[in-house]
C-alpha positions in Angstrom: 62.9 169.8 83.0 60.9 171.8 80.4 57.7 170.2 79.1 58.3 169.2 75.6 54.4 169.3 74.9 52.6 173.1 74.4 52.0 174.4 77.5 48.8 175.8 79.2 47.3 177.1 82.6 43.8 176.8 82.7 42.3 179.0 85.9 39.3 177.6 88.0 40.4 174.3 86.8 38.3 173.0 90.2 35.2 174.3 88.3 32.3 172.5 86.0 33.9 173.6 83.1 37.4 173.8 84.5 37.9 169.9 84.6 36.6 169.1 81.1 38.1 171.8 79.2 41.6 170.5 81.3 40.9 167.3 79.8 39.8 168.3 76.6 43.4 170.1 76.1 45.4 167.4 77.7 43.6 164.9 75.1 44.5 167.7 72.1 48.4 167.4 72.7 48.5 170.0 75.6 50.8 170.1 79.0 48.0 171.3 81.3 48.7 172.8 84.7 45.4 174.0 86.5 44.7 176.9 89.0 42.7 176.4 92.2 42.6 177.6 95.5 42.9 175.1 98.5 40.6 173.1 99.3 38.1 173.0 96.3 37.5 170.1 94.7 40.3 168.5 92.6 40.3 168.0 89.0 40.4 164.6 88.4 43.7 162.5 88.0 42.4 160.8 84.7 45.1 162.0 82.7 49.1 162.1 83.4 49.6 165.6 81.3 47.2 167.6 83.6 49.0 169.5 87.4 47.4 171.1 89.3 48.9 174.4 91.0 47.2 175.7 94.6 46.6 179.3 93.2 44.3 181.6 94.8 44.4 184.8 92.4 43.4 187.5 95.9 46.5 186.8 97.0 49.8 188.1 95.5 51.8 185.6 97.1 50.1 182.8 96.1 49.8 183.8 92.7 53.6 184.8 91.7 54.4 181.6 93.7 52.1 179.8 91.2 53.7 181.5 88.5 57.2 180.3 89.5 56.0 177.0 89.7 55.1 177.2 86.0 57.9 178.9 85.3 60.4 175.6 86.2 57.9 173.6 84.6 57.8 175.2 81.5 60.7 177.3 81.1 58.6 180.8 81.1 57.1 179.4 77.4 52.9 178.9 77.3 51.1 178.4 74.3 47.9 180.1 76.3 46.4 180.8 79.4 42.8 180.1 79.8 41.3 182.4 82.5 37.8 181.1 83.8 38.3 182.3 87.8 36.1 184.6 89.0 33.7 185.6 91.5 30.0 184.4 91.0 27.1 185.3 92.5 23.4 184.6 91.2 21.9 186.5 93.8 22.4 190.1 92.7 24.0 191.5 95.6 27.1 193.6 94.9 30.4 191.9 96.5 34.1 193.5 97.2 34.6 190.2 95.9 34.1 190.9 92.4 36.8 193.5 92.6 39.0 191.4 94.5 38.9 188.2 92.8 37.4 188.8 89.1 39.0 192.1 88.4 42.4 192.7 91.1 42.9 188.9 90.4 42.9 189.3 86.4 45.4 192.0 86.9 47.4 190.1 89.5 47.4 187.2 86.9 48.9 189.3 84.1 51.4 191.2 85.9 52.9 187.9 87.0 52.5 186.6 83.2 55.8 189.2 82.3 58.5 187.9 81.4 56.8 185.1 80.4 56.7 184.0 76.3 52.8 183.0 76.2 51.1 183.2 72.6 47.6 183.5 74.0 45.5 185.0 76.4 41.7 184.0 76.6 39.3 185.2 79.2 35.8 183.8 79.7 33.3 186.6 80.0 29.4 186.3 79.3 27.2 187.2 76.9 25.7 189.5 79.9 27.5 192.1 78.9 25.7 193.2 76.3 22.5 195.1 76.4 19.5 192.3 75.8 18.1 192.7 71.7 14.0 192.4 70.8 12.5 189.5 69.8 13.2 188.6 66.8 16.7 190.5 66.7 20.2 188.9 67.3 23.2 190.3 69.2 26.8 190.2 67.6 30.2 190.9 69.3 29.8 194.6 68.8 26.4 195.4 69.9 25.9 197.8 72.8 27.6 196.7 76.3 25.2 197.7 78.6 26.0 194.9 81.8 22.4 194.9 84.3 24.0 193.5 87.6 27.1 193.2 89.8 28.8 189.9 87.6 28.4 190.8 84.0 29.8 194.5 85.0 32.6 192.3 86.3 33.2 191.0 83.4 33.3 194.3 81.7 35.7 195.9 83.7 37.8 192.9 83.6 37.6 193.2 79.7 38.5 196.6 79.9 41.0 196.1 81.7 42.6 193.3 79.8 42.4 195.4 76.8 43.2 199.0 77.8 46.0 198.0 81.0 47.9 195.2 79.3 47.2 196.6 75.8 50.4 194.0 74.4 48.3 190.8 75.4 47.3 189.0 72.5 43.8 188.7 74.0 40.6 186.7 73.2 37.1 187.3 75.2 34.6 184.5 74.9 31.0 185.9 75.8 29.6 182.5 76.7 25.8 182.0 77.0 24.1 180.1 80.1 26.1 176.8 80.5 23.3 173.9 81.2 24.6 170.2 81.3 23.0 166.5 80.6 21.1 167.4 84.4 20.6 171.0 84.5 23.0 173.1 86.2 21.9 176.6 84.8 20.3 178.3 87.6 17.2 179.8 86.2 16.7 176.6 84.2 17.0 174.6 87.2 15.0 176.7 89.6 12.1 177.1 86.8 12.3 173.0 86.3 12.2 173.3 90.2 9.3 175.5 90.7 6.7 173.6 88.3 7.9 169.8 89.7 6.9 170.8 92.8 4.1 172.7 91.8 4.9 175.9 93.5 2.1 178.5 92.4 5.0 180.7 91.7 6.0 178.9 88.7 2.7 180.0 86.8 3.6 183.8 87.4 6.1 185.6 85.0 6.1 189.7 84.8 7.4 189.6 81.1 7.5 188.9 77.5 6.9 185.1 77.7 8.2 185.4 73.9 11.5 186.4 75.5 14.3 183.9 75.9 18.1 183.7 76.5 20.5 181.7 74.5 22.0 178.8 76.4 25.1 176.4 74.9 26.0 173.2 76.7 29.2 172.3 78.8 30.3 170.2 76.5 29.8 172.9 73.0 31.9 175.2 75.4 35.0 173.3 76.7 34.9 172.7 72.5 34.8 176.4 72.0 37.4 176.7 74.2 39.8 174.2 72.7 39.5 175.5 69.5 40.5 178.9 70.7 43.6 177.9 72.1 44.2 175.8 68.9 43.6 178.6 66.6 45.8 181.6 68.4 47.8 182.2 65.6 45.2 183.2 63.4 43.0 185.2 66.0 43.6 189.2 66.2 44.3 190.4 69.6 41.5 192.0 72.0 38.8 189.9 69.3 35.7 188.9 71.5 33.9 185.9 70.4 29.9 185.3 71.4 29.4 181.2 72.4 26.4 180.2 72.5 22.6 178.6 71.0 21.5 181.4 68.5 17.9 180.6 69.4 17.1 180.7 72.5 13.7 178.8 74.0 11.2 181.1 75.0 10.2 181.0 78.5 6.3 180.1 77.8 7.8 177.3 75.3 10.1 176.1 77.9 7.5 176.5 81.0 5.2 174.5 78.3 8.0 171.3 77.6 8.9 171.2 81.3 5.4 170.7 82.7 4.5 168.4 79.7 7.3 166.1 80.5 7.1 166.2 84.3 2.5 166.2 84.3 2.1 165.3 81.1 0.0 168.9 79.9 0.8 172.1 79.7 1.8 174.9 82.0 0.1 177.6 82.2 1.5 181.3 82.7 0.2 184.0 83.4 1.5 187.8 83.0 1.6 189.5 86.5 2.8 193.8 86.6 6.5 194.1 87.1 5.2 196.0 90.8 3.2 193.2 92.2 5.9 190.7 91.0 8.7 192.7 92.7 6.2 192.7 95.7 5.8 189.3 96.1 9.3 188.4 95.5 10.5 190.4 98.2 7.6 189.1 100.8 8.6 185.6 99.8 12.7 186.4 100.1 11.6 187.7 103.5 9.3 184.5 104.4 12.8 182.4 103.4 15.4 184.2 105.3 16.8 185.8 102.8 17.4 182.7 100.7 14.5 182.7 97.8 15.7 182.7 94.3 13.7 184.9 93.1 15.3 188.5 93.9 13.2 191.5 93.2 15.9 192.9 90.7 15.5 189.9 88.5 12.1 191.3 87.6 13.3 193.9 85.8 15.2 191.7 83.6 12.1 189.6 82.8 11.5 190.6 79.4 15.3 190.6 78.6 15.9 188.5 75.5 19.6 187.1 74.2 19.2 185.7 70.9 23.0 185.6 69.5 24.7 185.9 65.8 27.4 183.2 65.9 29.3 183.9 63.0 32.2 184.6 64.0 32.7 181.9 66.2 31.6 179.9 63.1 34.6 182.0 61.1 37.3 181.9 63.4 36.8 178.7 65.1 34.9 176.6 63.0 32.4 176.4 65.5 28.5 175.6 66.5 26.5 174.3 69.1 26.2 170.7 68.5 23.8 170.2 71.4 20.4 172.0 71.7 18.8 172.9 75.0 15.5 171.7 73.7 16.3 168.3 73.0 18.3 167.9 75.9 15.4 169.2 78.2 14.0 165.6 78.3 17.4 164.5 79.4 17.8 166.8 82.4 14.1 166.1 83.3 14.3 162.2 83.0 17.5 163.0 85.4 15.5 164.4 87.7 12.4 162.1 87.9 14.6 159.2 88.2 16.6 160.3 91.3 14.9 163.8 92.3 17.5 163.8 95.9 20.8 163.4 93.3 18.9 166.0 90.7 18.6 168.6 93.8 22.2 168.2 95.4 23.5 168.1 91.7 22.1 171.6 91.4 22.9 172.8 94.9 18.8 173.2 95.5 16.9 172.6 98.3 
């Protein structure tokens, strides 16, 4: 039988923000049925108006079987689809992955979605693919694209190809900043908080603009975002791309300066090293670590990138803004980590 209730399939529902955001729209009045592959973890069973559907989006098969699923669930009518699956990788390498998953996936995804009567579809995509702004400027939805490394290029193309191969999709594209939570989760947050709680010499070296910063927004400002997308898909143009995020973003010297206040009670000092020696010593210390050193010498290059973001139209179209702030909930993520430093590190998959 049909779900009476709006219906909506939220992919990577396994994910951080996959299970609040399934919550969040179960709570507003939604049917929810989330995507995951087999074997991730599963959303939890907190709510009776949230099902969850094996889907992994490589496969063909699994997908249109997911779809058919849906289909007797829902009677072929969705209010939206939420797409949030995709390939990540923080360590810079390029990944048939990203093709197969993020991009072949997308299109898999959509191609199954015909013959369906949905109202909405939004894709999460990052604020990464733009080209960074200088200090003191702000980007906006239709400032240069310029994507630096394998996953926001991802993103474009799957953009692209949202737009330009299923040009009849009534499209939105968040661009969401770097997603933190109440105990980190953000991986260059959590590795810097790493490096100067352990005192690693490395921490006191950056081959930038220490001015520079990049806007973050926290998991719980997003799965809002998010909500009030779906909620608004009426009244939002198709192919309209929406920039989530903090419009001021901490500097790095101000957020190297909080982080060793709180965890040694002074401040941090920083020094400027060349972009050469840094990539140098990055790449001795990958080698020293098998491989598995955060740091990768193509970050370097991005040191002195700096995403400071113009809201307003999330502010227009959704009525929304941040309502956290990552430097107030800095203390938060560090108190987290002083009061149970094993937790903190499995938390953030750190070692």
């Amino acid at each position: 039988m049909p779900t009476q209730r709006p219906a909506v399939i939220v992919t990577g529902s396994a994910g951080l923000l996959g299970n609040p955001v399934c919550l969040r729209l179960a709570d507003a009045g939604y049917e929810v049925i989330g995507f995951d592959r087999v074997g991730l973890p599963e959303p939890p069973k907190s709510h009776r108006n949230v099902l969850d559907v094996e889907c992994d989006l490589s496969d063909s098969v699994s997908v249109r079987a997911a779809m058919q699923k849906v289909r007797s669930l829902t009677g072929g009518k969705l209010a939206s689809v939420v797409h949030m699956a995709a390939y990540y990788d923080f360590s810079g390498d390029d990944s048939d992955l990203y093709e197969k998953v993020t991009i072949n996936g997308t299109d898999r995804l959509l191609n199954e979605l015909e013959g369906f009567e949905y109202e909405q579809f939004v894709f999460t995509s990052t604020m990464l693919v733009h080209a960074p702004c200088d200090v003191g400027e702000r980007i906006c939805e239709d400032s240069p694209i310029k994507a630096k490394w394998p996953y926001p290029a991802s993103k474009v193309e799957t953009e692209r190809l949202i737009r330009d191969g299923h040009p009849g999709v009534n499209s939105v594209f968040l661009r969401i900043a770097g997603v933190y939570t109440d105990f980190g989760r953000q991986p260059t947050l959590v590795h810097q908080i790493k490096r100067i709680y352990e005192n690693d010499f490395q921490g006191h070296f950056f081959p930038g603009d220490t001015e520079a910063g990049q806007s973050a927004v926290h998991l719980d400002d997003v799965a809002d975002a998010i909500v009030r997308t779906v909620e608004r898909r009426a009244s939002i143009d198709p192919k309209t791309a929406i920039l989530i995020g903090e419009p001021d973003p901490v500097s790095y010297e101000t957020l190297q300066n909080m982080i060793g206040k709180q965890l040694h009670g002074s401040k941090w000092s920083t020094m400027y090293v060349p972009k050469s020696l840094a990539k140098v010593g990055a790449a001795v210390v990958d080698c020293v670590q098998g491989g598995d050193a955060f740091i990768k010498s193509f970050m370097v290059d991005m040191a002195d990138d700096h995403y400071a973001l113009d809201i307003s139209r999330a502010k227009r179209l959704l009525d929304w803004h941040p309502t956290h702030a990552l430097a107030t909930t800095l203390p938060k993520i560090i108190e987290s980590l002083k009061s149970d430093p094993e937790g903190w590190y499995r938390l953030n998959g750190v070692s």
